[in-house]
Backbone as CSV, one residue per row, in Angstrom:
resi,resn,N_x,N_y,N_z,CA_x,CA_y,CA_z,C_x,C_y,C_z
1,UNK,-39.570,-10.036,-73.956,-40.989,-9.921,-73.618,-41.163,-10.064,-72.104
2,UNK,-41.953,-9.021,-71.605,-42.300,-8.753,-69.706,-43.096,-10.354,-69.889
3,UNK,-42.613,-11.051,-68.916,-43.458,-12.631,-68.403,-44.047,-12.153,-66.690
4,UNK,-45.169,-11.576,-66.680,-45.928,-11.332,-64.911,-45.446,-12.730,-64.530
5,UNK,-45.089,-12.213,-63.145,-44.854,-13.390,-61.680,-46.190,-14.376,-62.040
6,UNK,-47.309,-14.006,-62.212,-48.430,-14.886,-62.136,-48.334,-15.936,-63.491
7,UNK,-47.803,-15.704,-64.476,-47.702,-16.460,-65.160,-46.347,-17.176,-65.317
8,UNK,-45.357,-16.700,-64.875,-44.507,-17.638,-64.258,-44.908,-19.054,-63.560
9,UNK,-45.097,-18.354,-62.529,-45.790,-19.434,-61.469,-46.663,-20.744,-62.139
10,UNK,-47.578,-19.880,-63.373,-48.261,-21.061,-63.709,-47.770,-21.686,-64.643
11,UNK,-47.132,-21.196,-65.201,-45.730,-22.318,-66.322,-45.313,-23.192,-65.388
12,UNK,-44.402,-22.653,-64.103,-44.038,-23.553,-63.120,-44.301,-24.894,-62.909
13,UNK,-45.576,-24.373,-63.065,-46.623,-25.593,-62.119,-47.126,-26.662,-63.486
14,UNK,-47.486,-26.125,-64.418,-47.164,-26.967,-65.711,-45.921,-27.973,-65.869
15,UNK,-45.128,-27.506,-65.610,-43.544,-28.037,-65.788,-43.711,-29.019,-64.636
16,UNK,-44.083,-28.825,-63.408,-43.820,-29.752,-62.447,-44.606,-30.757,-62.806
17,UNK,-46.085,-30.449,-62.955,-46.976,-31.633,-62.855,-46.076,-32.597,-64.008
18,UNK,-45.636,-32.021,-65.474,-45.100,-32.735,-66.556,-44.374,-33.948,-65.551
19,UNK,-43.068,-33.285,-64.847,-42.178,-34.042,-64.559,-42.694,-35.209,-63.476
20,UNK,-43.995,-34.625,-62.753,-44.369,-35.421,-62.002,-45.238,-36.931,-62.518
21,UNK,-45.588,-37.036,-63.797,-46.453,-37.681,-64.756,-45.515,-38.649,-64.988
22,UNK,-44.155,-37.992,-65.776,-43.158,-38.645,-66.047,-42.745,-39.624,-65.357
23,UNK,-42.379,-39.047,-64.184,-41.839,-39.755,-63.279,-42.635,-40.956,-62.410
24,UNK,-43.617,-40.979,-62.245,-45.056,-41.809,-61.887,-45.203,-42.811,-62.977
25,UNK,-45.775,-42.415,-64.010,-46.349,-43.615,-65.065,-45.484,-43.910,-66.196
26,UNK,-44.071,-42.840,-66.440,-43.282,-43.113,-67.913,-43.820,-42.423,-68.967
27,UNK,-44.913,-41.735,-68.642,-45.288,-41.398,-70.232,-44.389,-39.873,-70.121
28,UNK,-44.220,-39.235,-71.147,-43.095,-38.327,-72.233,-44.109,-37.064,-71.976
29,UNK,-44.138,-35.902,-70.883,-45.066,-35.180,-70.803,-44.213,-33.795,-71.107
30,UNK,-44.302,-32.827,-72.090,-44.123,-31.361,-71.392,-45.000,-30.499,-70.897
31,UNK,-44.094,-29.217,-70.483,-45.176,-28.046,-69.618,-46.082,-27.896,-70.599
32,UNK,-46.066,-27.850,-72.095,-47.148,-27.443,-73.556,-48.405,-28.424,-73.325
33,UNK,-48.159,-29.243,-72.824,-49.008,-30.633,-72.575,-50.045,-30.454,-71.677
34,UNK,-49.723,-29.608,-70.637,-50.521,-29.393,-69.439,-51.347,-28.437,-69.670
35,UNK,-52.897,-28.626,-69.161,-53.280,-26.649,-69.227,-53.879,-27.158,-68.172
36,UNK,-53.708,-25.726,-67.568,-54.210,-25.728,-66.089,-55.514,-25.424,-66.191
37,UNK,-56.448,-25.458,-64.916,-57.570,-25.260,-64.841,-57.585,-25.037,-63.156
38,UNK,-59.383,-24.678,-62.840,-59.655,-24.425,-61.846,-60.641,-25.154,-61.643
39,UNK,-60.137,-26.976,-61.472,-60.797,-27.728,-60.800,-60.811,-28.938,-62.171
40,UNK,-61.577,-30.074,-61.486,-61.512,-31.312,-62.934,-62.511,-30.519,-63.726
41,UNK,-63.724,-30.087,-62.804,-65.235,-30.233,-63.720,-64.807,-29.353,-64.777
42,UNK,-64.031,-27.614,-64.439,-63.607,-26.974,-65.642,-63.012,-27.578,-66.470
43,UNK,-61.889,-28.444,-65.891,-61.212,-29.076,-67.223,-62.265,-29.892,-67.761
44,UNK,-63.460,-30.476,-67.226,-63.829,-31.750,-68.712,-64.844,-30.684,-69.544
45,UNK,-65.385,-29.788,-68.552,-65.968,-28.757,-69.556,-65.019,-28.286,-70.435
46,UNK,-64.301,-27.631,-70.398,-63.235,-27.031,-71.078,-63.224,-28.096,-72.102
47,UNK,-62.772,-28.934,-72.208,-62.076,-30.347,-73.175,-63.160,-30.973,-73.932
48,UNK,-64.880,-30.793,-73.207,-65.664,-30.927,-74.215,-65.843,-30.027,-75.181
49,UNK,-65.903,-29.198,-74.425,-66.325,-27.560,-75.408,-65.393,-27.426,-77.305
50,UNK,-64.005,-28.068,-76.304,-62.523,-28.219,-77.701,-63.083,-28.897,-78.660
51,UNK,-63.738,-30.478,-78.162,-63.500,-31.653,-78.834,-64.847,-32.059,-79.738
52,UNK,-66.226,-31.747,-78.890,-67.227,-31.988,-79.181,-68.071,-30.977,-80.741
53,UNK,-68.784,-31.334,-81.128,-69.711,-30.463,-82.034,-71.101,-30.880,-82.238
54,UNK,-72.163,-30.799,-82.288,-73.639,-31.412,-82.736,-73.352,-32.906,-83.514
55,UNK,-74.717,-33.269,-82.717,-74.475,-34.298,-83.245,-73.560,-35.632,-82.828
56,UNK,-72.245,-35.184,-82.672,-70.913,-36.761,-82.350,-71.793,-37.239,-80.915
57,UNK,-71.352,-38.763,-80.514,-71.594,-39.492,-79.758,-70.492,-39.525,-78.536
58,UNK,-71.092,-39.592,-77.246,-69.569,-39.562,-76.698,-70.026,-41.152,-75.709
59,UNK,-69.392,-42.229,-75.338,-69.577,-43.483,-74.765,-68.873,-43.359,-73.136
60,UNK,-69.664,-43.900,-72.319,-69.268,-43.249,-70.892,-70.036,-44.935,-70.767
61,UNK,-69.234,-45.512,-69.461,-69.537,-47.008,-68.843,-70.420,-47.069,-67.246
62,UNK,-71.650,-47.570,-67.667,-72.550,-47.783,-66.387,-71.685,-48.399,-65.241
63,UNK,-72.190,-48.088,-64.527,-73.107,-46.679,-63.467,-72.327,-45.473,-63.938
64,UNK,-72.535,-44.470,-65.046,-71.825,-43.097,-65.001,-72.389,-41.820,-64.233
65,UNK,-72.006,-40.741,-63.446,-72.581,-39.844,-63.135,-72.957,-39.385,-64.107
66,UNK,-74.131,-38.495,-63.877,-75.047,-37.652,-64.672,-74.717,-36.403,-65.104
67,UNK,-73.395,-35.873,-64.553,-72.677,-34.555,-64.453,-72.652,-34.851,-66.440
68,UNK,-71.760,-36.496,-66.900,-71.630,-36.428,-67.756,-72.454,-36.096,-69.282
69,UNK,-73.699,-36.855,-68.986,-74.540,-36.894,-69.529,-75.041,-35.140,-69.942
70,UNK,-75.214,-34.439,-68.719,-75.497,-32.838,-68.766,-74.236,-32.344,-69.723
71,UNK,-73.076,-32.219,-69.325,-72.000,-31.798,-70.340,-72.131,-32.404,-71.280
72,UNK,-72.431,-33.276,-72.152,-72.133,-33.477,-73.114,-73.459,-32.936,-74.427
73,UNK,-74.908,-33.268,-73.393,-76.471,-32.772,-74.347,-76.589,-31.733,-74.386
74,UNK,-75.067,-30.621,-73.272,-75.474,-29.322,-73.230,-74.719,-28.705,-74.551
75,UNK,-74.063,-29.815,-75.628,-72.988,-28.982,-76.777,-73.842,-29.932,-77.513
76,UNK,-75.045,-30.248,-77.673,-75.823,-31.180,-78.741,-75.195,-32.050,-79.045
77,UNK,-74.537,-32.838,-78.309,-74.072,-34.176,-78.832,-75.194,-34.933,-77.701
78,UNK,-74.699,-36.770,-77.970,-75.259,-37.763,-77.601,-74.582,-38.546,-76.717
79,UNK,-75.488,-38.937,-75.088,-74.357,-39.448,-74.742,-74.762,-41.261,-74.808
80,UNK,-74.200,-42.115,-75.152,-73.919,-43.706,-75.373,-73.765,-44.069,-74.237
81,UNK,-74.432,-44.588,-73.080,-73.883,-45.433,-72.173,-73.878,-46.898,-72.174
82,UNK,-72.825,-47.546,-72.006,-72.538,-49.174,-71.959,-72.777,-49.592,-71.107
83,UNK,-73.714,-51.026,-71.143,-74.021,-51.383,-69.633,-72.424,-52.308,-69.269
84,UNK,-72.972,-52.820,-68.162,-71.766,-53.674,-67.356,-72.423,-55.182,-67.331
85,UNK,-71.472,-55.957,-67.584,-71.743,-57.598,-67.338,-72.092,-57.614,-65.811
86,UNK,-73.129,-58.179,-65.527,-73.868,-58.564,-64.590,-73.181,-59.403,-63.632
87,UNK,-72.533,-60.322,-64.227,-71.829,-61.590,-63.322,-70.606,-60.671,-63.313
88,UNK,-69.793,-59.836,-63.600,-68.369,-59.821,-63.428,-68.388,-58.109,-63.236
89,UNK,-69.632,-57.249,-63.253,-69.658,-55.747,-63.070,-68.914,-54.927,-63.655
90,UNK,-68.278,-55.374,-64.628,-67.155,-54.537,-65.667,-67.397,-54.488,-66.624
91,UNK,-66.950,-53.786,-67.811,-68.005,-53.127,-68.984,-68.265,-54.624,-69.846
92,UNK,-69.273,-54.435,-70.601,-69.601,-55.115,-71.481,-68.830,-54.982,-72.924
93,UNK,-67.714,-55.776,-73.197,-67.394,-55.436,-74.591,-68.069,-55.790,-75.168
94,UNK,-69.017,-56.504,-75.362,-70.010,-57.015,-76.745,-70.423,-55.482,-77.440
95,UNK,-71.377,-55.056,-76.089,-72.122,-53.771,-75.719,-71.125,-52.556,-76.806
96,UNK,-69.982,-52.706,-75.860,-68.860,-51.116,-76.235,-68.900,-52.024,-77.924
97,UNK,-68.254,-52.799,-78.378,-67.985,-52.699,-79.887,-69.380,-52.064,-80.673
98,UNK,-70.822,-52.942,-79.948,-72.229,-52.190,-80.866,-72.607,-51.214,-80.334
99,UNK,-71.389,-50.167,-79.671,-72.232,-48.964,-79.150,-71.492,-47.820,-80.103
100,UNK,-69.947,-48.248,-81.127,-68.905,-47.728,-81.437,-69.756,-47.439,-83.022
101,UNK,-69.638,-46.183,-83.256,-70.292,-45.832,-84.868,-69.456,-44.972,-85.380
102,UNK,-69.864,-44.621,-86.603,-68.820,-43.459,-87.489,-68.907,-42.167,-86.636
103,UNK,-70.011,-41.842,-85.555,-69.935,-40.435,-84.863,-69.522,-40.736,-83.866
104,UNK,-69.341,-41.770,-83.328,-68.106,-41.755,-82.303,-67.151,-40.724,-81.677
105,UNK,-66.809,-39.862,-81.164,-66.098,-38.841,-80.977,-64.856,-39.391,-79.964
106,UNK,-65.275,-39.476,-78.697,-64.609,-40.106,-77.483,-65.511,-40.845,-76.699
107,UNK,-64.394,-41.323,-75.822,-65.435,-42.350,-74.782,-64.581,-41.695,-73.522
108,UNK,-65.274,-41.945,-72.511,-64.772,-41.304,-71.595,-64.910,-42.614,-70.445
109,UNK,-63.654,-42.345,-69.503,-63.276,-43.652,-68.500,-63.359,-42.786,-67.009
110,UNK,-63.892,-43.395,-66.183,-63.710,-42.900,-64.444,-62.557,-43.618,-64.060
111,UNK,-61.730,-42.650,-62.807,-61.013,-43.369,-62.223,-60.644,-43.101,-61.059
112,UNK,-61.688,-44.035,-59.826,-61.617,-45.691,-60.524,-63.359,-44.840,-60.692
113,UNK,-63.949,-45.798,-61.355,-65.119,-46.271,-61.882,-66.268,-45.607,-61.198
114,UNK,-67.046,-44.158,-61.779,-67.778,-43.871,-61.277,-69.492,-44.432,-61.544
115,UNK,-70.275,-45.045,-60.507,-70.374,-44.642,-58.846,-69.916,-46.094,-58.543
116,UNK,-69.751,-46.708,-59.038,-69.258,-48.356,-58.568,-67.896,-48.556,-57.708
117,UNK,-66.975,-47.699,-57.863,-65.985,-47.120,-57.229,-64.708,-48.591,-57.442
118,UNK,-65.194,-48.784,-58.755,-63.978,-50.047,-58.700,-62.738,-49.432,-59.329
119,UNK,-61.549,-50.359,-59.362,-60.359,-50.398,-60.102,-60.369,-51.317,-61.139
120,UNK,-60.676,-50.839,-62.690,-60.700,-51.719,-63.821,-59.085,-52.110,-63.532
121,UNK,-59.294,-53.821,-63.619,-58.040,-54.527,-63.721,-57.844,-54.399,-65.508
122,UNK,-56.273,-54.625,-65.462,-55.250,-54.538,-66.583,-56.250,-54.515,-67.809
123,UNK,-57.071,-56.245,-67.553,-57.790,-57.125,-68.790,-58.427,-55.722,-69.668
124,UNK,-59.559,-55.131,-68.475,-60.442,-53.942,-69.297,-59.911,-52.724,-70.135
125,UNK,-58.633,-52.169,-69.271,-57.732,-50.733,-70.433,-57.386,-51.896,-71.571
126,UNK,-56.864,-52.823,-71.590,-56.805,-53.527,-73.132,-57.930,-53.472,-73.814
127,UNK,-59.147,-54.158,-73.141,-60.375,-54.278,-74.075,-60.921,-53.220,-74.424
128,UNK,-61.061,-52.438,-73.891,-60.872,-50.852,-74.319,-60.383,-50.531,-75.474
129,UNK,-59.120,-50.137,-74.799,-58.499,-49.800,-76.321,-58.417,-50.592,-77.844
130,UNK,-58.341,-51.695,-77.654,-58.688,-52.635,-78.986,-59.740,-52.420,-79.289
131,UNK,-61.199,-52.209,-78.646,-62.081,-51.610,-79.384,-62.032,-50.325,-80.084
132,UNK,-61.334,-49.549,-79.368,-61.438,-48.259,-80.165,-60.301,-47.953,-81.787
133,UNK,-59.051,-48.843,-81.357,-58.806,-49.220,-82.674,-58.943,-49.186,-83.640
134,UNK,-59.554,-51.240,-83.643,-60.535,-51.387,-84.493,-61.483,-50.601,-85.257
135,UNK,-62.262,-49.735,-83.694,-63.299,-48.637,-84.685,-62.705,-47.576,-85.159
136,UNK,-61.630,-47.051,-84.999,-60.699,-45.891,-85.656,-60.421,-46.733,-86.754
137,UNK,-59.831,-48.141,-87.305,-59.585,-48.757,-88.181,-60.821,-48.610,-89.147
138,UNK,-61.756,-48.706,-88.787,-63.051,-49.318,-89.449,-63.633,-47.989,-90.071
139,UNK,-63.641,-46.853,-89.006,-64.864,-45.819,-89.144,-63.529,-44.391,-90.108
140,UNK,-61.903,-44.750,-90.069,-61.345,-43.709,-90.677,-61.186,-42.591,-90.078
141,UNK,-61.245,-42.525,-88.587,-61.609,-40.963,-88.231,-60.580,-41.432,-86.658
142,UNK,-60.017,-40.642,-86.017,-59.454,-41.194,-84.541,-60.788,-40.937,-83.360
143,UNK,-60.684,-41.490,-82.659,-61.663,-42.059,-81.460,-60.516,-41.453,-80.234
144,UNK,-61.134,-40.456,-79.489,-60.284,-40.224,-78.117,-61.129,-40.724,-76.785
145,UNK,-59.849,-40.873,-75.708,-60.147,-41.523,-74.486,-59.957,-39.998,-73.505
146,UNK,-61.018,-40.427,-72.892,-60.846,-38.574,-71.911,-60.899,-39.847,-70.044
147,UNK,-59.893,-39.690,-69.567,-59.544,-40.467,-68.384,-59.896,-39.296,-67.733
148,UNK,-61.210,-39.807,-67.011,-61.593,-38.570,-65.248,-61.147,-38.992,-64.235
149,UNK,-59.871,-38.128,-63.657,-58.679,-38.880,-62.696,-59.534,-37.748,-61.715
150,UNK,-60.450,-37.115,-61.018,-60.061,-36.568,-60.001,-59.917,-37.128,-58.692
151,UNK,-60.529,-38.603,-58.635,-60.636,-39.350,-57.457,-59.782,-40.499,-57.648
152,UNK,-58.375,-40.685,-58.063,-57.854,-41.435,-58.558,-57.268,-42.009,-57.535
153,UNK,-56.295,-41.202,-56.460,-55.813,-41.144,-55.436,-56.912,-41.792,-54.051
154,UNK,-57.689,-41.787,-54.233,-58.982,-42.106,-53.022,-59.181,-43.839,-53.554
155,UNK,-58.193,-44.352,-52.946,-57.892,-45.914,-53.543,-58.074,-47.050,-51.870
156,UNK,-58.254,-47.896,-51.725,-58.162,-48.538,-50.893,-57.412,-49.964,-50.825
157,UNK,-56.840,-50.569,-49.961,-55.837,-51.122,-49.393,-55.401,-51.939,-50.841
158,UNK,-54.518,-52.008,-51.437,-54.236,-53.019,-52.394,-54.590,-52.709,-54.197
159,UNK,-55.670,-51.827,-54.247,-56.432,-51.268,-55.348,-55.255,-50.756,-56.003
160,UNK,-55.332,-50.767,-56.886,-54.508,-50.164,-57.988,-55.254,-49.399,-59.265
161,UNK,-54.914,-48.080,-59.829,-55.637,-47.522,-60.444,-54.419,-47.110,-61.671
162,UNK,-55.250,-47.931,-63.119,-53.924,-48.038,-64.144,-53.969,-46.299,-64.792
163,UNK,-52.613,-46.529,-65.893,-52.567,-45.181,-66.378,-53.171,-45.586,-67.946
164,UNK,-54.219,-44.705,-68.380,-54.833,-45.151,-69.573,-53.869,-44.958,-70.289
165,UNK,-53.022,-43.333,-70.431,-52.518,-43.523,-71.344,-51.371,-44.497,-71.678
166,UNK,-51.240,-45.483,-71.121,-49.938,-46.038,-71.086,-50.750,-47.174,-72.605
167,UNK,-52.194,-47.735,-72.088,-53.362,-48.505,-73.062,-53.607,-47.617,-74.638
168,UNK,-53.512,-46.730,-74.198,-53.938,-45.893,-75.733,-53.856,-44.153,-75.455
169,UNK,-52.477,-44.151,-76.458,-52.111,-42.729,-76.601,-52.705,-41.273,-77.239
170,UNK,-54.273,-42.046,-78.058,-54.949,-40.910,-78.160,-55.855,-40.568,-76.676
171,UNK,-54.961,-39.827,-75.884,-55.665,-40.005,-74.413,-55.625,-38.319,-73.893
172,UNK,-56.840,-38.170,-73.078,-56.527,-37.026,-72.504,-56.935,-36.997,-70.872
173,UNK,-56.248,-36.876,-69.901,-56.404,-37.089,-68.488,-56.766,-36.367,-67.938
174,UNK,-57.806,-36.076,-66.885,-58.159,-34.479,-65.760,-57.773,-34.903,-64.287
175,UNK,-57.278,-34.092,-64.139,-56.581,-34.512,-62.539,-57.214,-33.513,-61.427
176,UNK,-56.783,-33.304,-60.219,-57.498,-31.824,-59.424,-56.771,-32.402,-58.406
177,UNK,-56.501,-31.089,-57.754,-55.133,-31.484,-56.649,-56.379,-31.650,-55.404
178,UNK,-57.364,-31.014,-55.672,-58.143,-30.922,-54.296,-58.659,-32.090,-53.189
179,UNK,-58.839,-32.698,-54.006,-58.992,-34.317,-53.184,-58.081,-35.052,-52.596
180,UNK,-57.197,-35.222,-53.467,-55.966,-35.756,-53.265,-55.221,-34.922,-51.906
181,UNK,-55.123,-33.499,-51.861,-54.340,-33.010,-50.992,-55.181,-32.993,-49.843
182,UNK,-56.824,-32.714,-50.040,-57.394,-32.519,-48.799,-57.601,-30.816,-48.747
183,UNK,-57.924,-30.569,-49.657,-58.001,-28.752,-49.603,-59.027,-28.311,-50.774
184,UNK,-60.450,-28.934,-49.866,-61.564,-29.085,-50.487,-62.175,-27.411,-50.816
185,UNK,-62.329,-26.959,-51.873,-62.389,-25.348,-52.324,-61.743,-25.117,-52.949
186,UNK,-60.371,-25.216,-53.069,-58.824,-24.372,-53.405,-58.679,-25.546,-54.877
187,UNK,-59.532,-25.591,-55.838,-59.093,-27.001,-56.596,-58.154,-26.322,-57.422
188,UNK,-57.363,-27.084,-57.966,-56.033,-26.420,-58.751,-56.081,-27.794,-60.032
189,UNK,-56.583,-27.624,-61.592,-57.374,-29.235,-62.121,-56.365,-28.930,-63.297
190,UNK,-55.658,-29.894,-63.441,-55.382,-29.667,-65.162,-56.009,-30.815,-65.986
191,UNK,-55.280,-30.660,-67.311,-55.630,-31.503,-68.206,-54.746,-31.605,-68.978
192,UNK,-53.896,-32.706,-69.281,-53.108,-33.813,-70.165,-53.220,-34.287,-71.094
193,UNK,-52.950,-33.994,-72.126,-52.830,-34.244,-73.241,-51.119,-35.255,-73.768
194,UNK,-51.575,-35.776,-74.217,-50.890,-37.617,-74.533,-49.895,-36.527,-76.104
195,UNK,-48.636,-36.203,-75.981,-48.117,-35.482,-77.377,-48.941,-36.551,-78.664
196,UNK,-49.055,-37.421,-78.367,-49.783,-38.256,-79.809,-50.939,-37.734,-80.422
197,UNK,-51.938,-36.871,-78.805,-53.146,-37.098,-79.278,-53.471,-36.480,-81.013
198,UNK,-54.592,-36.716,-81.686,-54.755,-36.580,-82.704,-54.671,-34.587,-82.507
199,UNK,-55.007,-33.856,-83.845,-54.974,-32.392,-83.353,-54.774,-31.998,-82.395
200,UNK,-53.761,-32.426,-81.686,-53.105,-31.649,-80.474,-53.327,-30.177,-80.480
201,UNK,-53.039,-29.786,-81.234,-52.464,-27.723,-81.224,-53.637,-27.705,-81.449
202,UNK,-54.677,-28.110,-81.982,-56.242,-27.445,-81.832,-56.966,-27.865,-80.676
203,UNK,-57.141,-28.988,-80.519,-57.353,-29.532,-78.486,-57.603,-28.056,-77.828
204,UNK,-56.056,-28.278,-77.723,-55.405,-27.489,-76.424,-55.640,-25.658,-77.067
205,UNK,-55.646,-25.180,-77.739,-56.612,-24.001,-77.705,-57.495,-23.831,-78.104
206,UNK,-58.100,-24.466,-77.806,-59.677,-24.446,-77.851,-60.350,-24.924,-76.071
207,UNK,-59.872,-25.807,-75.363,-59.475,-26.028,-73.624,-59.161,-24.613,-73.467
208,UNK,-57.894,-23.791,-73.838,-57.944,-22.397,-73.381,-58.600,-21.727,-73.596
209,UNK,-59.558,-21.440,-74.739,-60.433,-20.669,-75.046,-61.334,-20.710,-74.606
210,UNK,-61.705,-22.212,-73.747,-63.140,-22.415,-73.315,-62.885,-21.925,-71.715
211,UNK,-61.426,-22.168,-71.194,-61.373,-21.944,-70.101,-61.509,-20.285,-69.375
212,UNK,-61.152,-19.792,-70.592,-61.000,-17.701,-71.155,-62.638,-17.523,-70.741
213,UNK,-63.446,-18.259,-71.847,-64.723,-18.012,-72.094,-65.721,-18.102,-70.363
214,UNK,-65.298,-19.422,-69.512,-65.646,-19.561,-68.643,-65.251,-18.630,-67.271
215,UNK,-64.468,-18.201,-67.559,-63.872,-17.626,-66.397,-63.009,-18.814,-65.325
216,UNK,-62.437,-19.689,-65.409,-62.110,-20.739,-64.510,-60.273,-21.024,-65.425
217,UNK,-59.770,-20.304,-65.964,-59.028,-20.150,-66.813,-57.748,-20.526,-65.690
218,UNK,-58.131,-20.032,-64.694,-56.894,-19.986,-63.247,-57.325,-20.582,-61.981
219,UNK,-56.372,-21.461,-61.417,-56.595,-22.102,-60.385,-55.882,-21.079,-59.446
220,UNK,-56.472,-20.980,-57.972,-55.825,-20.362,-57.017,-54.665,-20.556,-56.837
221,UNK,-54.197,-19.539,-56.619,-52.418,-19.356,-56.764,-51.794,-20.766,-55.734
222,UNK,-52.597,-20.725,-54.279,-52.075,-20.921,-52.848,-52.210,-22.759,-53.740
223,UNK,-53.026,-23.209,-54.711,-53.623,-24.688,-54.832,-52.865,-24.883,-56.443
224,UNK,-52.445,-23.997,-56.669,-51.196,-24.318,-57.723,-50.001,-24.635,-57.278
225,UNK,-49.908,-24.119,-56.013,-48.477,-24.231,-55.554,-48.201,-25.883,-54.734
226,UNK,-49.862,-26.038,-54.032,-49.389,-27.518,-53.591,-50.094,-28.681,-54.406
227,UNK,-50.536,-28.281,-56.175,-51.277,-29.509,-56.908,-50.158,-30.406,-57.163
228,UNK,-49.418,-29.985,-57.209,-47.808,-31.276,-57.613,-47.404,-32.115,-56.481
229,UNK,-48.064,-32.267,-55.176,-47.506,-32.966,-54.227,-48.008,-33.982,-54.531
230,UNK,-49.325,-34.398,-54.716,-50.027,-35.546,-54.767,-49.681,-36.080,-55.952
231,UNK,-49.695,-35.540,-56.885,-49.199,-36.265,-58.212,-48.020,-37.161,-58.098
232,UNK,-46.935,-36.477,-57.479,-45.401,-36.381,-57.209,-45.178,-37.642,-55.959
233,UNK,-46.542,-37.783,-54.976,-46.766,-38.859,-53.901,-46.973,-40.596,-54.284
234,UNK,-46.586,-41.131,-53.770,-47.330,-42.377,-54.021,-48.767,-42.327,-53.361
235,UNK,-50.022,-42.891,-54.054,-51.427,-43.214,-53.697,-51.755,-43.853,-51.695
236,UNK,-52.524,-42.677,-51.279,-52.805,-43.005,-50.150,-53.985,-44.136,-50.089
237,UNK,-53.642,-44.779,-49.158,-54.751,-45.714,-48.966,-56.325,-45.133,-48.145
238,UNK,-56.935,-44.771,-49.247,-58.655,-44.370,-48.118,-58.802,-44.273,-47.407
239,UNK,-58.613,-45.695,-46.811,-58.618,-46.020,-45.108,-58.161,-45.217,-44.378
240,UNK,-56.871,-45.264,-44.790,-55.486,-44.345,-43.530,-55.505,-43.012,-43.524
241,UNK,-56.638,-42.593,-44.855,-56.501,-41.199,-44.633,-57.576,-40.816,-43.295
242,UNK,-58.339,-41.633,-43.345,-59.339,-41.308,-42.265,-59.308,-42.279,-40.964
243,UNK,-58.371,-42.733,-40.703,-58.210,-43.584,-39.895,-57.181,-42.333,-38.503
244,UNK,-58.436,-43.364,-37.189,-57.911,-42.746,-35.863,-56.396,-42.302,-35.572
């Protein structure tokens, strides 16, 4: 079977980011795992479009952008936001367990923490995931985690920004080389899929189909070729990127 140079290239770049995942956090990634995109926002569109249907609930943690809220009322679902403990600014588990119901779909995590711009320490990806558990235990149905990595890399002196999926393997990650590299336009975004997640092989074409449907199916060739550096980098410090 004829394989075009252009789709070479983007297997390529699948394969790298895999190895680059691997090699960074430990988790077990292949090129099947990856689908590329053209930018994060396509990928979480894309990944709602897969995952969502009328009706399901999706749980996102105060202060969330509003981008989310629009994607999610625009496929008739509901979006759940959890407030944050007041004294300590990090989610409320009381809140997340009575926000968790049988329509539950996913909850979705910033990283780090959009607009608050923190780094949830270790304690919270645990409390997290034990809630969702539990409510996968309780409600019979799996509960997914959609991690929004595009500002993951934009960390400051000491900050550390964990890997969800390492907390809970029904996980799906969006990355975008554009920030990270500094080649604001040219975004080159995939999306990660955890081999555990629940319906994997339906996920992931249905992300392609939405990405077909959208037109954003392809990231620029020139921003495919350098999305694996940053992945592949250790985390720059904020500061130093803009520093004299």
């Amino acid at each position: 079977m004829l394989v075009s140079q252009f789709t070479k290239e983007r297997l390529g770049t699948a394969s790298a980011v895999a190895a680059s995942l691997e090699c960074r956090f430990g988790t077990s990634y292949a090129a099947s795992d990856i689908v590329m995109a053209g930018g994060a926002d396509s990928g979480i569109n894309a990944f709602m479009d897969a995952v969502l249907k009328p009706e399901d609930e999706v749980i996102a943690f105060a202060p969330c952008g509003q981008t989310y809220r629009a994607i999610v009322e625009d496929r008739g679902a509901h979006l759940v936001e959890v407030p944050l403990d007041e004294e300590t600014m990090l989610p409320d588990f009381v809140a997340l367990e009575c926000a968790l119901t049988p329509r539950t779909k996913l909850v979705i995590v910033s990283m780090p923490n959009d607009a608050s711009a923190m780094a949830y320490p270790e304690a919270v990806a645990d409390g997290i995931a034990g809630a969702l558990f539990r409510a996968q235990r309780a409600f019979g149905h799996s509960i997914m985690l959609l991690s929004d990595e595009a500002h993951r890399d934009m960390v400051n002196d000491g900050a550390q920004n964990l890997w969800r999926p390492a907390f809970y393997r029904n996980s799906a990650v969006v990355r975008t080389s554009d920030v990270s590299a500094s080649v604001a336009g040219e975004p080159a975004g995939y999306v990660a899929l955890t081999p555990e997640m629940a319906n994997r092989g339906d996920v992931i074409a249905g992300i392609r189909r939405a990405l077909r449907e959208a037109n954003t199916a392809y990231a620029p060739a020139m921003a495919q070729r350098v999305t694996v550096l940053p992945s592949a980098a250790s985390p720059v410090s904020f500061a130093a990127r803009f520093a004299s």
